[in-house]
C-alpha positions as CSV (number, residue, x, y, z in Angstrom):
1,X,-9.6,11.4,23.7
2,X,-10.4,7.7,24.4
3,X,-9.7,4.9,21.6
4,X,-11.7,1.9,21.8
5,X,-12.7,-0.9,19.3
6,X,-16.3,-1.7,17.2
7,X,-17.2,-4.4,15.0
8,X,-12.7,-4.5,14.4
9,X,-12.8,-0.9,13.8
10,X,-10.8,1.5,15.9
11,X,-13.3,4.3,17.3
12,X,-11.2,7.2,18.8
13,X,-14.0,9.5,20.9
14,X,-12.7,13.5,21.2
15,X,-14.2,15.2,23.8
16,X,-14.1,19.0,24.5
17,X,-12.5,21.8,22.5
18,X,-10.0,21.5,19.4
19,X,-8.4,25.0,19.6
20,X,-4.8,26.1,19.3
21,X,-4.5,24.6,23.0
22,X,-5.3,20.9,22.1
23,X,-4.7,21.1,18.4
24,X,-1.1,19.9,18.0
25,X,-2.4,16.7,20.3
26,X,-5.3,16.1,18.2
27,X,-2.7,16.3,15.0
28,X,-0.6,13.6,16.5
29,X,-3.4,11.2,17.7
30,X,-5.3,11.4,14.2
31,X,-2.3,11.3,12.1
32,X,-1.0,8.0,14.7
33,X,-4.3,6.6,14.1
34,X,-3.8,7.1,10.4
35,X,-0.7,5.0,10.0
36,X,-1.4,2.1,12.8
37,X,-4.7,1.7,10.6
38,X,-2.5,0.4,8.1
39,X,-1.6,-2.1,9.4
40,X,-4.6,-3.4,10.8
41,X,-6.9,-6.4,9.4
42,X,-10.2,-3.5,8.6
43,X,-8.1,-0.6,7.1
44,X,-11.1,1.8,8.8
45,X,-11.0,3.9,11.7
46,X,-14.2,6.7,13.1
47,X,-13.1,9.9,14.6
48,X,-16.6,10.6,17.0
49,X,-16.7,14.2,17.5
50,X,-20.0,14.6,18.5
51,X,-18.7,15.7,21.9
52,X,-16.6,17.8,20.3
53,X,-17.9,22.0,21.7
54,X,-15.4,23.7,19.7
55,X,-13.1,22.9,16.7
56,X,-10.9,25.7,15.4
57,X,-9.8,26.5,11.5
58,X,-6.5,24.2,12.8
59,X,-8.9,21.6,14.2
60,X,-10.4,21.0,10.9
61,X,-6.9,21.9,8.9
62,X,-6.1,18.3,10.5
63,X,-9.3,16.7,9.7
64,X,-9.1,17.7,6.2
65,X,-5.3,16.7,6.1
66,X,-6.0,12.9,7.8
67,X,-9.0,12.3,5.0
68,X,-5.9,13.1,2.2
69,X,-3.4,10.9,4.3
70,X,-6.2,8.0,4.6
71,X,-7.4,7.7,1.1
72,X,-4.0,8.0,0.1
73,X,-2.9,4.4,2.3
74,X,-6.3,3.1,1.7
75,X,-7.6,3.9,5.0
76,X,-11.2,4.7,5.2
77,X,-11.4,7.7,7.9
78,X,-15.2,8.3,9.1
79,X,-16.1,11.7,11.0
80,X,-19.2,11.7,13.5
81,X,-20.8,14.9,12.8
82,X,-24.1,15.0,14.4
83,X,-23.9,17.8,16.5
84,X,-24.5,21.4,15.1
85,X,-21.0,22.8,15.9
86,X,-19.3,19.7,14.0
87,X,-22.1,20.0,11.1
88,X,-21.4,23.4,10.7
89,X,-17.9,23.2,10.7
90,X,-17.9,20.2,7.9
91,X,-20.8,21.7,6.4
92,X,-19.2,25.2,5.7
93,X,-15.3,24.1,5.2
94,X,-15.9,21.1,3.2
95,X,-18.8,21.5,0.6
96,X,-17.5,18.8,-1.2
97,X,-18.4,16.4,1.4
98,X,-14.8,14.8,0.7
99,X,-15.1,14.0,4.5
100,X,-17.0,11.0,5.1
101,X,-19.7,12.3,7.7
102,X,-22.0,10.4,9.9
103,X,-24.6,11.2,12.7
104,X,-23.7,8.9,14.7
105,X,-20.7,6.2,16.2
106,X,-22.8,3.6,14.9
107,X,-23.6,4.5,11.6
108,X,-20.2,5.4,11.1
109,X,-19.0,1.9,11.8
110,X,-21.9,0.4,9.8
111,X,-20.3,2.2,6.9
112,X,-16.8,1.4,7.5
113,X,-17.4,-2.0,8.1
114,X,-19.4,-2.2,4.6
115,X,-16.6,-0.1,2.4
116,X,-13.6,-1.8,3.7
117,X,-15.6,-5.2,2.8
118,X,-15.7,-4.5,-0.4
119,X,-12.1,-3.6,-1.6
């Protein structure tokens, strides 16, 4: 996973497989990024997992439990899902889109950058 910065919104890139292996790591890291979000200027952060080849039921157990922790501090938390294992995986375990879910790192941004303007 590499974190770097867009437009003053922190972009954490995951590469490879979230599976019972990695996920504990990928717990820590998203739920880190969840709470130093807070107390940054833009109250955004993108997970891009469009390099993302495999994420387990635990892989998205913590994507599911970072959008709760997020909205619940005010954070907005955007998902790249433009890949067909990521769409799926979003697709079938969260039908009510409660996940905010982009194609792409930049359209992500875009979007974070325009929601956390307008609070």
């Amino acid at each position: 996973m590499t974190k770097t910065e867009q437009a003053g919104i922190e972009v954490l890139t995951v590469i490879g497989d979230i599976d019972a292996l990695s996920v504990t790591e990928f717990a820590e890291i998203v739920s880190a990024a969840v709470e130093s979000t807070c107390d940054r200027p833009v109250k955004a952060f993108v997970l891009d997992m469009n390099s993302v080849s495999f994420c387990s039921v635990g892989g998205l157990d913590v994507l599911l439990t970072a959008q709760r922790k997020a909205r619940s501090a005010g954070v907005h938390m955007a998902v790249t899902a433009g890949t067909p294992v990521m769409d799926r995986v979003l697709t079938l375990a969260d039908p009510a889109r409660t996940v905010a879910a982009y194609s792409d790192r930049e359209h992500a941004v875009r979007q974070c950058a325009l929601t956390t303007s307008m609070v």
